[in-house]
The first five atom37 places (N, CA, C, CB, O) and aatype in JSON, in Angstrom:
{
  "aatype": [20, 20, 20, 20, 20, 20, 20, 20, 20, 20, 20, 20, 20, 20, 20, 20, 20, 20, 20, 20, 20, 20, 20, 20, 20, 20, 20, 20, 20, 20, 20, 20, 20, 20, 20, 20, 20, 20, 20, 20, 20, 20, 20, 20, 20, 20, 20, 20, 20, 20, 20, 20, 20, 20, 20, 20, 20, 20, 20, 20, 20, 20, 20, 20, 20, 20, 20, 20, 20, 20, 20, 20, 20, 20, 20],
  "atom_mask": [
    [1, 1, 1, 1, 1],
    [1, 1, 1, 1, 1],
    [1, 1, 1, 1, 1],
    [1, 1, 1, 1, 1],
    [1, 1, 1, 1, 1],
    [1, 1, 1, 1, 1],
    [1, 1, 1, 1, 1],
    [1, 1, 1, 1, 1],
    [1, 1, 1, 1, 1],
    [1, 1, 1, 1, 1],
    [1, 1, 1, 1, 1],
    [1, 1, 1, 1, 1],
    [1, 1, 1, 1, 1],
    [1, 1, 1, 1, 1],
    [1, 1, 1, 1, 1],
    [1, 1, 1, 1, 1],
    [1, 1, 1, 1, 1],
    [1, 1, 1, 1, 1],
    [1, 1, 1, 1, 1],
    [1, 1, 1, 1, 1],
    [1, 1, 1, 1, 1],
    [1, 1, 1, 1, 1],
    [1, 1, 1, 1, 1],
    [1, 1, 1, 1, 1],
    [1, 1, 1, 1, 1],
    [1, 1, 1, 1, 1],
    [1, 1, 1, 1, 1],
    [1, 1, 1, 1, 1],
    [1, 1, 1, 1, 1],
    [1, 1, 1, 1, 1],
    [1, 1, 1, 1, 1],
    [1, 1, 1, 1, 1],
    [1, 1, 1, 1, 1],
    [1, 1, 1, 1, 1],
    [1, 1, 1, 1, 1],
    [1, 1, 1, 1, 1],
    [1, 1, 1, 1, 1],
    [1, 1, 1, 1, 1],
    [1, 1, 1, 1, 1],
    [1, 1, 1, 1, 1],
    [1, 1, 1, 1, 1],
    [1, 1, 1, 1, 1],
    [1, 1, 1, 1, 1],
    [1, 1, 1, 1, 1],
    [1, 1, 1, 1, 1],
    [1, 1, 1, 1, 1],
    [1, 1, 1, 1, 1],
    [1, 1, 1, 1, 1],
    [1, 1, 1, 1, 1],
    [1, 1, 1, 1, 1],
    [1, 1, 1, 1, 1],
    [1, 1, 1, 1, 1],
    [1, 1, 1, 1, 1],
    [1, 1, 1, 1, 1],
    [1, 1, 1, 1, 1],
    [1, 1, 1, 1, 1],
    [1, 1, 1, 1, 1],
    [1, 1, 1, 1, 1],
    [1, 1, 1, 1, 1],
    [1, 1, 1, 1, 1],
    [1, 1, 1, 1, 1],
    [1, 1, 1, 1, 1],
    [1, 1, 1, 1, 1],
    [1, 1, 1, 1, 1],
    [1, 1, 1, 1, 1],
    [1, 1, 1, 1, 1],
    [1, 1, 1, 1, 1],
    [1, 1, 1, 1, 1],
    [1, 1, 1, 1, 1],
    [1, 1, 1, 1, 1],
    [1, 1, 1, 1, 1],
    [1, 1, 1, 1, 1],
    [1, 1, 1, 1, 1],
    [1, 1, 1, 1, 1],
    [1, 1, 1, 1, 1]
  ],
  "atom_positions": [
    [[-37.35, 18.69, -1.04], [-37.5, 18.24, -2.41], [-37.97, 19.42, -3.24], [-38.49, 17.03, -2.51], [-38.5, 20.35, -2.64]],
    [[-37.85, 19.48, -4.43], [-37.56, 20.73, -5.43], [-39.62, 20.73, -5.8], [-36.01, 20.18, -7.31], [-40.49, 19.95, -5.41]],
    [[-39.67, 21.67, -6.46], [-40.94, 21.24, -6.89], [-40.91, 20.98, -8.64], [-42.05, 22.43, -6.37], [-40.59, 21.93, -9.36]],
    [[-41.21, 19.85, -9.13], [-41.85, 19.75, -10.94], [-40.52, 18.53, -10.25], [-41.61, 21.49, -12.88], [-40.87, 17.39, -10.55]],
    [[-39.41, 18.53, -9.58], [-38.35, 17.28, -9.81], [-38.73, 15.69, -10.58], [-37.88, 16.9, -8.27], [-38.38, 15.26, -11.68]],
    [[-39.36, 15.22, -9.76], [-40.03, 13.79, -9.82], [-39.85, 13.1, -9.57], [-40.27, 13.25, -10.39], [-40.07, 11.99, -10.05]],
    [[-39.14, 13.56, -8.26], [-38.46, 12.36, -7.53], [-39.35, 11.82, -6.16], [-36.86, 12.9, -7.02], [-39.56, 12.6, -5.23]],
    [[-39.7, 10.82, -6.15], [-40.18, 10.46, -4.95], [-39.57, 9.28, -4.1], [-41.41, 10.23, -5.19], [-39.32, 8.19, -4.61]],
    [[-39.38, 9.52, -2.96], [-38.58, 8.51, -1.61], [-39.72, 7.13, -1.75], [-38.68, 9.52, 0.53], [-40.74, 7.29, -2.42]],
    [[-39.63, 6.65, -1.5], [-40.58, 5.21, -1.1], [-39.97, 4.32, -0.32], [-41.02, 4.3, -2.3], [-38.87, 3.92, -0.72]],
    [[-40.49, 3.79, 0.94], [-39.84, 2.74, 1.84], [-39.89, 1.44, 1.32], [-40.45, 2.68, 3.16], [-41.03, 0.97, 1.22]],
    [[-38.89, 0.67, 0.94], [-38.79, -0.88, 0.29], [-39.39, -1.71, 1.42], [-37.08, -1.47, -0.1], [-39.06, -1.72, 2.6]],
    [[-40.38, -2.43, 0.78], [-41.37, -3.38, 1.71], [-40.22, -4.66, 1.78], [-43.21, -3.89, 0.82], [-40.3, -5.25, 2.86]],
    [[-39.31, -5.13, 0.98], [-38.52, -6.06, 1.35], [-37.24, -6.09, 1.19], [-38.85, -6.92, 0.97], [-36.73, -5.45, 0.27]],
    [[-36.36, -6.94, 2.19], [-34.91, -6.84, 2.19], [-34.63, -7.59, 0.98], [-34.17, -7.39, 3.49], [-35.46, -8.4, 0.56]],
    [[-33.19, -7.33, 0.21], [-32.9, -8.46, -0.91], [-32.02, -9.04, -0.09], [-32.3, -8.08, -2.48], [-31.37, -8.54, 0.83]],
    [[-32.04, -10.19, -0.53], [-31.58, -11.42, 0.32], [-29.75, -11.17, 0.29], [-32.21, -13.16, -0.55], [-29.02, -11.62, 1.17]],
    [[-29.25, -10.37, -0.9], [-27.74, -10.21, -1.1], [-27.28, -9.42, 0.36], [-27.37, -9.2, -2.66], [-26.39, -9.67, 1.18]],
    [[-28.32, -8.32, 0.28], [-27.98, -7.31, 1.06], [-27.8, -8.31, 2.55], [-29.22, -5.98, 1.01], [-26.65, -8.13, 2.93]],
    [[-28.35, -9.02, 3.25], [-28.33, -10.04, 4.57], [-27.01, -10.05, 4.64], [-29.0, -11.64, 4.49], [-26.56, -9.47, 5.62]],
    [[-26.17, -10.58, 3.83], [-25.13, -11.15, 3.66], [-24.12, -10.26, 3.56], [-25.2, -11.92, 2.73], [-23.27, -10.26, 4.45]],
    [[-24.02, -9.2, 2.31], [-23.33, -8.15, 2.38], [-22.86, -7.19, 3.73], [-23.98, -7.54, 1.58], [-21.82, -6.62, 4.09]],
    [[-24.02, -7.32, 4.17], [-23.68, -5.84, 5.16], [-22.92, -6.77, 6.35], [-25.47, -4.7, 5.93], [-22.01, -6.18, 6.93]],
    [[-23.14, -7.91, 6.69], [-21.89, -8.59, 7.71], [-20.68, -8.66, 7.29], [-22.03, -9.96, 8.08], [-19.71, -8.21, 7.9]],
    [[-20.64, -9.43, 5.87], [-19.4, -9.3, 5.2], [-18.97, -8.42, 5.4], [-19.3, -9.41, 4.11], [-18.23, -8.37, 6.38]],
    [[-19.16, -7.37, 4.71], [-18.29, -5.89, 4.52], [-17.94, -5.48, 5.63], [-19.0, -4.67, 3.92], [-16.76, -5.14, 5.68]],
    [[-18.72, -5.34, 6.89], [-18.7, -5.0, 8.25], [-17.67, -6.02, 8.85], [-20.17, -5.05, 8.92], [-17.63, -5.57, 9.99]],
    [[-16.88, -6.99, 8.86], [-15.85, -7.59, 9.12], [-14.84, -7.46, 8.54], [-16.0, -8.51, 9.16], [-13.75, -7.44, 9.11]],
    [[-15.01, -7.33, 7.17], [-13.77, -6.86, 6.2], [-13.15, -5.55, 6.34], [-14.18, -6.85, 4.81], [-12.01, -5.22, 6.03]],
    [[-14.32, -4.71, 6.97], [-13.89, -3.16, 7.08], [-13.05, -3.25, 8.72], [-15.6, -1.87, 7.03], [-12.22, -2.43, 9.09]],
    [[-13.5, -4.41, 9.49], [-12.97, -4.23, 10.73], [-11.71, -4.94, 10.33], [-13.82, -4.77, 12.01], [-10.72, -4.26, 10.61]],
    [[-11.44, -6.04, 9.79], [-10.39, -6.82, 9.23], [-9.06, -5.64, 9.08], [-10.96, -7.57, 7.66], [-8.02, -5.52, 9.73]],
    [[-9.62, -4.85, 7.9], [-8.54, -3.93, 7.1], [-8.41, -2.33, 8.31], [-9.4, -3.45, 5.05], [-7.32, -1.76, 8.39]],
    [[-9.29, -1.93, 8.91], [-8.93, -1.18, 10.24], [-8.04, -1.42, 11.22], [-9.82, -1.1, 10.91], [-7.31, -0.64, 11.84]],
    [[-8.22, -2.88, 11.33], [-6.55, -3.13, 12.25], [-5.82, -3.65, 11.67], [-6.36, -3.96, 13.5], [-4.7, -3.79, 12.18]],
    [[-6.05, -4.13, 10.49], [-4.3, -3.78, 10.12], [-3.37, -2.59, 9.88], [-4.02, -4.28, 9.01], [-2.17, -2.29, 9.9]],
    [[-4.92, -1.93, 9.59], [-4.12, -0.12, 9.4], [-3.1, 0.34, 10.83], [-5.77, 1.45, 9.38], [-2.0, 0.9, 10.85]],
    [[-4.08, -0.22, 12.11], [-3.95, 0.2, 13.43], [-2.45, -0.66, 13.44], [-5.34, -0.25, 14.59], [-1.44, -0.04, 13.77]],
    [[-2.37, -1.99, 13.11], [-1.37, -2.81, 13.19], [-0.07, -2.43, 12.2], [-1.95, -4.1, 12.93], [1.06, -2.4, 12.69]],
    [[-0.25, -2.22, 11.11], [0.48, -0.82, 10.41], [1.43, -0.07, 10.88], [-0.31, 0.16, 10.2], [2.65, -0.16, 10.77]],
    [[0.54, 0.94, 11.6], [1.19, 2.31, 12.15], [1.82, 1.81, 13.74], [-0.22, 3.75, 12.29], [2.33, 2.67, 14.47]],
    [[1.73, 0.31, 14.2], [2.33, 0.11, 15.38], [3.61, -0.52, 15.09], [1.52, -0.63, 16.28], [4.36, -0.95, 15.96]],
    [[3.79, -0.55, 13.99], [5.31, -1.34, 13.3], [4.96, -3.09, 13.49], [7.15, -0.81, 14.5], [5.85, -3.63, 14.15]],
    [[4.08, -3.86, 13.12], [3.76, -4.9, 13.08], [3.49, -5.47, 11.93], [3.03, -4.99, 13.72], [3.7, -4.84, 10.89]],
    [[3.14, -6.39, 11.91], [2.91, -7.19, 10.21], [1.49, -7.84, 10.51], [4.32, -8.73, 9.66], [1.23, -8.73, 11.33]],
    [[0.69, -7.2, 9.7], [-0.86, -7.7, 9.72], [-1.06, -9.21, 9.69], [-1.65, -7.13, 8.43], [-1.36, -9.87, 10.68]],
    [[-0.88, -9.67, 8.5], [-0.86, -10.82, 8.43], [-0.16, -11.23, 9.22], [-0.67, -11.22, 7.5], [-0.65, -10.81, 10.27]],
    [[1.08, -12.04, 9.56], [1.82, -12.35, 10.37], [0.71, -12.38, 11.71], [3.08, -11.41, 10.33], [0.34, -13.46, 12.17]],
    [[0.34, -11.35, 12.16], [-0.34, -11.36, 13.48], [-2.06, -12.18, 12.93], [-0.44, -9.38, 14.21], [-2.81, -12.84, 13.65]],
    [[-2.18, -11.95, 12.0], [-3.18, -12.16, 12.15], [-3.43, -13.93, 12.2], [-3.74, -11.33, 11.21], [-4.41, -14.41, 12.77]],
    [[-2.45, -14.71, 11.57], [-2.04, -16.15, 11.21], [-1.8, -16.51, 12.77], [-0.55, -16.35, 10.04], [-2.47, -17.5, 13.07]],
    [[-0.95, -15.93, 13.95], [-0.72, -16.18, 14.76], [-1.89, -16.49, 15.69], [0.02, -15.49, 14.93], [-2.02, -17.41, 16.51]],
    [[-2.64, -15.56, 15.38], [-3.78, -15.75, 16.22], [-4.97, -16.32, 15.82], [-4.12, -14.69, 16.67], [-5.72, -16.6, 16.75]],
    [[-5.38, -16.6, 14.65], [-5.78, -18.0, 14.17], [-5.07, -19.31, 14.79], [-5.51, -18.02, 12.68], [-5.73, -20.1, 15.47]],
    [[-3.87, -19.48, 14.57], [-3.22, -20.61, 15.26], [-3.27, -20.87, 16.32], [-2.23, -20.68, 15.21], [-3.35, -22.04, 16.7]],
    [[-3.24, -19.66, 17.27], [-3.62, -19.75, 19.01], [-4.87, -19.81, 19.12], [-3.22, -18.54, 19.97], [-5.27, -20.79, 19.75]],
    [[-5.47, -19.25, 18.83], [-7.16, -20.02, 18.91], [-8.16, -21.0, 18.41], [-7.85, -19.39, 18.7], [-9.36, -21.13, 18.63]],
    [[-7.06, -21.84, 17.47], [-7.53, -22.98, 16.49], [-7.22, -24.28, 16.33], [-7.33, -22.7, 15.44], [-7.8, -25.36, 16.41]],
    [[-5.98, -23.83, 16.05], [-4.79, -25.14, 15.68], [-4.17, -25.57, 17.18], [-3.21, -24.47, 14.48], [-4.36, -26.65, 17.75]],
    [[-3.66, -24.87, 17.49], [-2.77, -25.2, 18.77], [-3.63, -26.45, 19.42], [-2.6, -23.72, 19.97], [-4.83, -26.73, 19.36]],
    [[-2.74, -26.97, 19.93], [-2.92, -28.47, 20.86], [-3.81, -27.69, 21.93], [-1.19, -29.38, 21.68], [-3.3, -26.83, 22.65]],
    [[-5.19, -28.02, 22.02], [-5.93, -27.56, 23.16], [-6.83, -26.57, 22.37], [-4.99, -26.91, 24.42], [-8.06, -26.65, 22.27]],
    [[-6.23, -25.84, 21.97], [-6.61, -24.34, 21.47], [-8.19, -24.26, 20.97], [-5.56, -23.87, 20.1], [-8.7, -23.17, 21.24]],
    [[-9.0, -25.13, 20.34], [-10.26, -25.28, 19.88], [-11.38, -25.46, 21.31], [-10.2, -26.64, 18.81], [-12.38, -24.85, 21.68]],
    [[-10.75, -26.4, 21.75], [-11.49, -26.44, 23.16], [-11.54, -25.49, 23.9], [-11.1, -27.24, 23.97], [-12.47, -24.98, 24.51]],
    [[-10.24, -25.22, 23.8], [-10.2, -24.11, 25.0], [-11.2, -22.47, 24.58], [-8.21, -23.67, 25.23], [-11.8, -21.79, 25.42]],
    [[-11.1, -22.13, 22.88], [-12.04, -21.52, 22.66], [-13.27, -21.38, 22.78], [-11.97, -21.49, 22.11], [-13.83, -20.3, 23.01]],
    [[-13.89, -22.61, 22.62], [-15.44, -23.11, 22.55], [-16.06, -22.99, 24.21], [-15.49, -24.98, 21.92], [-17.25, -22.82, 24.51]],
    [[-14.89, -23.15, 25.16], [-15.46, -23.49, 26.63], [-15.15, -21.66, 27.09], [-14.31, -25.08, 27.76], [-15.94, -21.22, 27.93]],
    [[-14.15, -20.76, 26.6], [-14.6, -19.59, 27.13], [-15.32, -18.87, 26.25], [-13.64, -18.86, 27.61], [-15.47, -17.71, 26.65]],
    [[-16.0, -19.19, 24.82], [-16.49, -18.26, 24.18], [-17.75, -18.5, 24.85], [-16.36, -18.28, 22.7], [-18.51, -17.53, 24.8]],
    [[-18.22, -19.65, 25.54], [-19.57, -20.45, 25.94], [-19.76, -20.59, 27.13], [-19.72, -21.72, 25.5], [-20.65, -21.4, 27.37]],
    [[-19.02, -19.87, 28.5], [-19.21, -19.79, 29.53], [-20.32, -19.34, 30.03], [-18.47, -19.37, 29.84], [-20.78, -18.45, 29.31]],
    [[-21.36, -19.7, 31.56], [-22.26, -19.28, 31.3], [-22.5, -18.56, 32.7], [-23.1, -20.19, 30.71], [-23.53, -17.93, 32.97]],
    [[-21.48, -18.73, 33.5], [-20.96, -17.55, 34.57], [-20.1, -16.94, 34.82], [-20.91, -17.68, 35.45], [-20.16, -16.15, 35.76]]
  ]
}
């Protein structure tokens, strides 16, 4: 730090409650838009894949259950 500047660092005693929220958001959105880049450059269609696999892990006949019992396995 310079000297006469007037700048001083200080550690924030509290989180703002936006920020909780933000930094997951963004941190999924940034992983979101990374593979589609990846999905992109493999000659694929982001969306397209990405709808598909919502549907296979959601919608599909079975597909909810079948998520919930391997996301929740406990051996």
């Amino acid at each position: 730090m310079m000297a006469g500047s007037g700048m001083r660092i200080e550690r924030r005693l509290t989180t703002p409650r936006w920020l909780v929220v933000a930094v997951p958001v963004g941190s999924l959105a940034a992983a979101f838009i990374a593979r589609a880049v990846v999905l992109l450059v493999a000659g694929n269609d982001p969306l397209a894949t990405y709808a598909r696999l919502f549907d296979r892990g959601f919608l599909a006949p079975g597909a909810l259950s079948n998520t919930l019992i391997t996301a929740t396995r406990f051996f």
